[in-house]
C-alpha positions as CSV (number, residue, x, y, z in Angstrom):
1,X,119.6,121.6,100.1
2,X,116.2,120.6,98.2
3,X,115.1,116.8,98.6
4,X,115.8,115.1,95.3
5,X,113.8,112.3,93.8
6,X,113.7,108.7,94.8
7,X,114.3,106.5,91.6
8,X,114.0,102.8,92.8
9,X,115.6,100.3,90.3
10,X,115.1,97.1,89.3
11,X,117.6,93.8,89.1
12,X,120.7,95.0,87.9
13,X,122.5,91.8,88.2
14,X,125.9,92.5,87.4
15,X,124.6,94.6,83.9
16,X,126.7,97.3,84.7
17,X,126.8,98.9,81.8
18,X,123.1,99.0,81.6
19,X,123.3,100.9,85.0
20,X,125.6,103.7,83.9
21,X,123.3,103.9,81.1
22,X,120.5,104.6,82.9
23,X,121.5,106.9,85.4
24,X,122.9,108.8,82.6
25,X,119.5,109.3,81.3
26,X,118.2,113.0,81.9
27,X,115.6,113.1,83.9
28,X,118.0,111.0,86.3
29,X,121.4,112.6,85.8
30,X,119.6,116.5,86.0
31,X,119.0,115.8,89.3
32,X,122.2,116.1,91.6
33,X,120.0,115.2,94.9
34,X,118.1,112.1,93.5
35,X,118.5,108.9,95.9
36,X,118.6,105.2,94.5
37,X,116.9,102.3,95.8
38,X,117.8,99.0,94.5
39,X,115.3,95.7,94.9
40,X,118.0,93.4,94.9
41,X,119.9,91.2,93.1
42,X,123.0,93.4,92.2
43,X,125.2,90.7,90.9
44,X,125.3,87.5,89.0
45,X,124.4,86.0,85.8
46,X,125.6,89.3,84.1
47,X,129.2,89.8,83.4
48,X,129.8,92.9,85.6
49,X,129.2,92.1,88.8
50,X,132.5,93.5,90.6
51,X,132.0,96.8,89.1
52,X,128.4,97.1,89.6
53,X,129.2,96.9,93.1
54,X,131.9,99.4,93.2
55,X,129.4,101.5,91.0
56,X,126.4,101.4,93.7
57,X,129.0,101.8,96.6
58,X,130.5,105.0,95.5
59,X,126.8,106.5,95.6
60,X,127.5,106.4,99.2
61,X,124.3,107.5,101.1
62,X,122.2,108.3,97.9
63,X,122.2,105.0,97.8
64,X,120.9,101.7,99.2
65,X,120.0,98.4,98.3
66,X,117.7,95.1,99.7
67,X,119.5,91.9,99.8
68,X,118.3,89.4,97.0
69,X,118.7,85.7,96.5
70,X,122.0,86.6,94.2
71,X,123.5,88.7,96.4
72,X,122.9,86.3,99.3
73,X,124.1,83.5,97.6
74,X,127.8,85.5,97.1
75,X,128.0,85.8,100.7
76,X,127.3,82.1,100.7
77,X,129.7,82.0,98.6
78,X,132.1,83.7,100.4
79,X,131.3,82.5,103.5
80,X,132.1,79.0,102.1
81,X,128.6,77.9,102.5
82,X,127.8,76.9,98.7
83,X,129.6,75.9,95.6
84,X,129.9,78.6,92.4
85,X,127.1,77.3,89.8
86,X,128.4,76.7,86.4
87,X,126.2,80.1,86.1
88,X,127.7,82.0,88.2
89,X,129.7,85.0,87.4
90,X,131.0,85.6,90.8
91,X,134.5,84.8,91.1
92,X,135.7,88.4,89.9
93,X,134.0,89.4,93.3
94,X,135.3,87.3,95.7
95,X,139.2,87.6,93.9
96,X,139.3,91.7,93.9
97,X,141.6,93.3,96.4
98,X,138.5,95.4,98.0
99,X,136.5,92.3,98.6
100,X,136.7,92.4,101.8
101,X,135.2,95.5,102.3
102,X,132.9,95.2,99.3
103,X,131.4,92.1,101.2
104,X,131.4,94.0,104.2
105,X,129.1,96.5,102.5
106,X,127.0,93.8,101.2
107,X,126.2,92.4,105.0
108,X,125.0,95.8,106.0
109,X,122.1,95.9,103.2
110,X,118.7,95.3,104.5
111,X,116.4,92.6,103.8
112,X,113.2,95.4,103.5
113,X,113.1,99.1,104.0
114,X,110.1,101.0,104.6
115,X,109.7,105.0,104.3
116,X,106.8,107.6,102.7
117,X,104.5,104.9,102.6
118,X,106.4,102.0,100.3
119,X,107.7,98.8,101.3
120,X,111.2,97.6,99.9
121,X,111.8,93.8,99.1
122,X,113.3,91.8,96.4
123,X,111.0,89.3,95.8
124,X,107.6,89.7,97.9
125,X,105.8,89.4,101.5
126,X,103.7,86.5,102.7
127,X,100.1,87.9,102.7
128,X,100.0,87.2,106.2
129,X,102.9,89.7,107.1
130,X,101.4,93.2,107.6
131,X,104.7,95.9,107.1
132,X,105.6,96.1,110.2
133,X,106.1,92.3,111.0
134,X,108.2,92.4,107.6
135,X,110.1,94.8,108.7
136,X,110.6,93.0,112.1
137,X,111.4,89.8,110.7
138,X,113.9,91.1,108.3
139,X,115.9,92.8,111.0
140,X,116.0,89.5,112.5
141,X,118.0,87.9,109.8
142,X,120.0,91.4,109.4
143,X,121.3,90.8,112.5
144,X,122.4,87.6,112.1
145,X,124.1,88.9,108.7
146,X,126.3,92.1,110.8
147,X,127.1,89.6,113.6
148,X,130.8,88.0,113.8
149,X,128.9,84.6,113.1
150,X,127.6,85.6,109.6
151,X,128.9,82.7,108.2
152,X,127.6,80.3,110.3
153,X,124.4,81.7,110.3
154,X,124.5,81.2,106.1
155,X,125.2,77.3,106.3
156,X,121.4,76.6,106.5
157,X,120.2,79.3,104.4
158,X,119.2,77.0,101.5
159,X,116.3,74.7,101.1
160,X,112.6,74.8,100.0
161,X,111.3,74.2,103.9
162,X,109.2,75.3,105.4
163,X,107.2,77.1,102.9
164,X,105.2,78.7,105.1
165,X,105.4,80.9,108.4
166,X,104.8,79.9,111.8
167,X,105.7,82.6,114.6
168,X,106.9,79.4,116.7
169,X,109.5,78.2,114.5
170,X,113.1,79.4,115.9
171,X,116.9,78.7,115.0
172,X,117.7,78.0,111.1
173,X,113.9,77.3,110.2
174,X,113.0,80.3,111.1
175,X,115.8,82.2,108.9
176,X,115.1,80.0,106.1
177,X,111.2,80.6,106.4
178,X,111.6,84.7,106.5
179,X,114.6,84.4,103.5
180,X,113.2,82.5,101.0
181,X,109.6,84.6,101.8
182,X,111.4,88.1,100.7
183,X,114.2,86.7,98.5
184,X,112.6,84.0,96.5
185,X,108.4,84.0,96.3
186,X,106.4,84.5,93.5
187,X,103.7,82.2,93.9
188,X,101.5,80.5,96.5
189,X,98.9,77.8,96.9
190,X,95.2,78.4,98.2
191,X,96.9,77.8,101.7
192,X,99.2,80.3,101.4
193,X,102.2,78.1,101.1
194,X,104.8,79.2,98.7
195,X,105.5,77.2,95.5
196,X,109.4,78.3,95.3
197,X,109.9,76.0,92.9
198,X,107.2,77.7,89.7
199,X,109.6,80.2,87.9
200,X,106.9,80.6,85.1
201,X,105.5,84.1,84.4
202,X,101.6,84.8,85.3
203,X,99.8,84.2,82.0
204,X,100.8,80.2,82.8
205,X,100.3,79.9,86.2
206,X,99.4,76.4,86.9
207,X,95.4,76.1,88.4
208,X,95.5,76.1,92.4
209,X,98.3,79.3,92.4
210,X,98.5,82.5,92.8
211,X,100.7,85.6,92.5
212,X,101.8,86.6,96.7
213,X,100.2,89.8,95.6
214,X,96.9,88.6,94.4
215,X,96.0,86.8,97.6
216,X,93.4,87.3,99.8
217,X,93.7,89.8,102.9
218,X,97.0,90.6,102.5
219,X,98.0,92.4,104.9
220,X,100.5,95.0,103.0
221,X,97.8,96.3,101.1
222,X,97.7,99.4,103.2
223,X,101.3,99.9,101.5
224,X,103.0,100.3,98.1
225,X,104.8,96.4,98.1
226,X,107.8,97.3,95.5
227,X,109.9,94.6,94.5
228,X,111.5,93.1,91.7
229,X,112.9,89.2,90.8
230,X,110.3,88.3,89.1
231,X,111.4,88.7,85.7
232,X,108.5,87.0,83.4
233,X,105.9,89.0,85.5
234,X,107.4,92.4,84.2
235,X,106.7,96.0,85.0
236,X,103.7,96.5,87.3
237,X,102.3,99.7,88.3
238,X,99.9,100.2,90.6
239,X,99.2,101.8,93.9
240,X,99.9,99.3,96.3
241,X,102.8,97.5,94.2
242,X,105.3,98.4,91.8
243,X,107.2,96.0,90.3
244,X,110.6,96.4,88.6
245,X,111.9,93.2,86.9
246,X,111.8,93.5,83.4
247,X,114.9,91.2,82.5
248,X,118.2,93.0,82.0
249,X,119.8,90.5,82.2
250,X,118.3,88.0,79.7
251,X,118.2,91.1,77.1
252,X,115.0,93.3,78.4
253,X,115.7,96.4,80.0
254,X,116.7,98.1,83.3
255,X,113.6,99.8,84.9
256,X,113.8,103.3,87.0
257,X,110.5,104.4,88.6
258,X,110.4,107.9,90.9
259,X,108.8,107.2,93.4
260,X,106.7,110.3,94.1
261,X,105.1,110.0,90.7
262,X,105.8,106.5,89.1
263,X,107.4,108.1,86.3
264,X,109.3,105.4,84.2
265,X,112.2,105.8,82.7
266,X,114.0,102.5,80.7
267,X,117.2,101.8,78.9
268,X,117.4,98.8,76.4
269,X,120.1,95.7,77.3
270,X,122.3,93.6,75.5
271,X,122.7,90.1,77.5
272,X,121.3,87.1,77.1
273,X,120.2,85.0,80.3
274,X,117.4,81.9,80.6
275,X,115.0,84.5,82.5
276,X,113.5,81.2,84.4
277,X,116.9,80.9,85.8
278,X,117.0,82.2,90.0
């Protein structure tokens, strides 16, 4: 059998629709031994969610997918760790007859992945992680998510401390710390503490911030970073990042990039979502 192409998508976020769409698309669809990789965020805000999960699970291995903030917070959810959002479009999820098993599925998904030379995440890496400490740190809260105490272990997952990473901090701290760093940052300060609470894109970054990516010595830059969340910042190509946001959800379009080539291929989408909204 011949290796097919890697297409790595962006935030699909319950546009499932959009998703069919663009695996339909040629280049795509011609190729019966293509593999997916999906930066997160599978579900929420759109109004598909149940089925985009279905969708991505019957790709079996051709498929697989980082945990992001979204789909985190439905095993919160789930786990009875935090309240549905008036935003939300999760309940469809948690009330199907398979959602056991689909949020069984869910659990197993990674926080990063690493392989020919480009690093998974949803959101970013602290500049001080190189890949393999990402990869390290990740597995640390994986585990915690497969274990028979997952639901515990997502009580404390929320909260905007610590923004920063110290390799001495232990228990929920630490979880929280290496969490919100793939799941949730887009900015930080001159001390390299993230700002998770800036949304904006990066033509109005307030003075004193800066994009993860853009900061100095960061030690992925031996790696292609790719990622997606960051939905104002948009399509970024560039040999050591790729990113894949560009707002499905809020009525952009769902992004496909091969990996061996950054070839682009995009399909249009119809929702409407505050794209400043997590």
């Amino acid at each position: 059998m011949s290796v097919g192409s890697i297409w790595m998508i962006g935030d699909v976020q319950g546009c499932c629709d959009s998703l069919n769409h663009l695996l339909e698309q040629p280049k795509i669809a011609d190729d019966p031994n293509a593999r997916f990789w999906f930066a997160g965020d599978l579900v929420n805000r759109g109004p598909r969610s149940l089925a985009t999960l279905r969708r991505i699970m019957a790709m079996g291995d051709r498929a697989l997918s980082v945990l992001g903030n979204h789909d985190l917070h439905l095993l919160a959810m789930a786990a009875g760790a935090r309240r549905p959002s008036k935003r939300d479009t999760l309940t469809e999820v948690l009330e199907a007859h398979d959602a056991p098993e689909i949020l069984n599925w869910l659990r197993q998904c990674p926080l990063a992945h690493f392989e020919y030379g480009h690093l998974l995440v949803h959101a970013g890496v602290l500049p001080q992680w190189s890949a393999e400490k990402t990869l390290a740190l990740a597995d640390e809260v994986h585990a915690q998510l497969r274990s028979n105490d997952w639901k515990q272990s997502l009580l404390t997952m929320y909260g905007n401390e610590p923004d920063n990473w110290d390799d001495t901090f232990r228990g929920p701290e630490r979880m929280r710390a290496i969490i919100n760093a793939l799941t949730r940052i887009r900015l930080c300060n001159k001390e390299g503490r993230m700002m998770l609470s800036v949304k904006t894109g990066p033509e109005v970054i307030q003075p004193g911030l800066t994009p993860w990516f853009n900061m100095p010595k960061r030690a992925t830059h031996d790696v292609t970073v790719v990622f997606g969340h960051w939905s104002t910042l948009g399509l970024t190509l560039k040999p050591d990042l790729i990113s894949l946001d560009t707002g499905c959800v809020w009525g952009g379009q769902l992004t496909a990039v091969r990996l061996q080539d950054q070839f682009v291929v995009q399909v249009a989408c119809d929702q409407s979502v505050d794209p400043l909204a997590d």
